[in-house]
C-alpha positions, 0 to 999 in steps of 0.5 A: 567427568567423561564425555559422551561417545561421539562428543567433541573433546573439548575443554570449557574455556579454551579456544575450539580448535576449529579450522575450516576445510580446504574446500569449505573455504573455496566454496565460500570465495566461489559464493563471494566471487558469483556475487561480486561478478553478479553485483558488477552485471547488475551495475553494468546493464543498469548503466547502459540501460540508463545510457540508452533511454538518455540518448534515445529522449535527448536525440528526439527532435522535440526534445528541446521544447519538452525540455522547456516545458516540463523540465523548466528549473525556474518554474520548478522552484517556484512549484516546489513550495505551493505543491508541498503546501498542497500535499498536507492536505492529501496526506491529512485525507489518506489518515481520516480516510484510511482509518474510516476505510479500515473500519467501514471495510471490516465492519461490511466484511464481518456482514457478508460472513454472518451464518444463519439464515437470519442474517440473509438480508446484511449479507445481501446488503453488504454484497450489492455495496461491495459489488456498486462501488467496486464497479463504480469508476472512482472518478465517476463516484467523486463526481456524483458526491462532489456534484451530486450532493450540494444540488440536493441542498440538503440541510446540514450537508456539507458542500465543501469539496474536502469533506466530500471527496473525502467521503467518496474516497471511502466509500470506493476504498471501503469496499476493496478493503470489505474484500480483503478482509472477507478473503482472510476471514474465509482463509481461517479454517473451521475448526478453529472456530469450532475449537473456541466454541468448544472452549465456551466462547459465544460466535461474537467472541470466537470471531473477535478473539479467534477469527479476526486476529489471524485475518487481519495478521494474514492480510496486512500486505494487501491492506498495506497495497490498497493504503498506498493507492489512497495515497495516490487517488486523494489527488483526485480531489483536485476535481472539485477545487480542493487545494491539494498538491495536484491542484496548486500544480494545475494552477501554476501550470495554467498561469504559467503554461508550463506544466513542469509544475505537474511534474514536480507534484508526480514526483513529490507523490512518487517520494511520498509513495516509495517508504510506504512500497517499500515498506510493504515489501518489507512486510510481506517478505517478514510474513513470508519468512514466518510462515515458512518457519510455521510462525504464522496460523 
């Protein structure tokens, strides 16, 4: 069998004789030499920043008593287990209310992007409660629901803050979500649409079959951002009595008076937020890769 011209003169099955350049190699020890030299920078400054924030706190003149009242590892133990015990049920309202807000939000989203003339009255709708609650402090929205509802004495309400808060939580959240999800509905060009018409498609299947999938593909790292502030905010619920991990660190902070209870609940939330933060960046790093490599519509 002859080779093609210019093709290399190899035999199946014997080693490539292969042997890097001179100067291949010394690129290759400069490149590790850069990141050896940029790895021990990086260590370097993070130590001496760390060095510096220690001194400059530890030498404050007040120091001592915040030691003693934020930073106490006796009330620390006793905290840890009722702040844990408390944060079940925030992560229990992140679950019921991150499916309620992905729902309600796509389905507002889906109403502000209705075409036709007919349609006027939904999109208008969908535009005032988006505009209400976004401008609606979240804190003022929980008060109103929490407080609000049960002085109406409505029949068959329910007056538990849980239940409530919950409620408010996604009303807020819906309609940040509805924004998401319209701004990836938009991003999809029109002849896409137009195309699976042309393939026979009515405007409801296009938009479920076409529109919506890229949307959502689009839009996972901002949906994934607004998933981790509901995380945050369910402490909020603490406003109306609810026992989450906020409220038994208020309760031990008050018959103690010593608020190292608060910081024990700060950091278990901190802990319960970095996966998912770092998660997100995993994601939209991913997406980035793949559209660059034209992966994604």
């Amino acid at each position: 069998m002859r080779l093609a011209k210019g093709a290399p003169d190899t035999v199946p099955g014997v080693e490539d004789p292969y042997v890097p350049s001179q100067r291949r190699l010394d690129r290759e020890r400069h490149k590790r030499a850069r990141a050896r030299r940029a790895t021990a920078i990086a260590a370097l400054s993070t130590l001496v920043t760390a060095v510096v924030l220690y001194v400059v706190v530890v030498s404050a003149p007040g120091w001592p008593r915040t030691k003693e009242t934020f930073f106490d590892a006796q009330y620390a133990r006793e905290a840890f287990p009722k702040v844990l015990e408390g944060l079940w049920l925030n992560v229990r309202l992140l679950l019921i209310c991150g499916v309620l807000v992905l729902v309600f939000g796509m389905l507002i989203a889906v109403a502000r992007t209705l075409p036709g003339p007919v349609f006027f009255p939904v999109r208008a709708l969908a535009a005032a409660y988006t505009d209400f609650f976004r401008g609606l402090p979240l804190i003022i929205n929980l008060m109103i629901v929490i407080f609000g509802v049960p002085a109406l004495r409505l029949q068959g309400v329910t007056v538990d803050p849980v239940w409530l808060g919950g409620t408010a939580l996604t009303l807020t959240y819906s309609a940040y979500v509805a924004e998401v999800f319209r701004a990836g509905i938009e991003s999809v060009h029109p002849s896409q649409r137009a195309a699976a018409r042309s393939l026979g498609l009515t405007n409801r299947q296009a938009l479920r079959h076409v529109v919506l999938p890229q949307a959502v593909r689009r839009q996972v790292p901002p949906l994934l951002n607004d998933l981790v502030s509901l995380q945050k905010d369910t402490g909020l619920v603490s406003i109306g009595g609810a026992i989450d991990a906020v409220r038994a660190a208020d309760i031990i902070a008050q018959r103690s008076m010593n608020y190292t209870s608060y910081i024990v609940a700060g950091l278990v939330f901190v802990a319960l937020t970095i996966p998912m933060t770092r998660f997100t960046d995993w994601v939209t790093a991913r997406m980035d890769r793949r559209r660059a490599q034209g992966g994604i519509a």
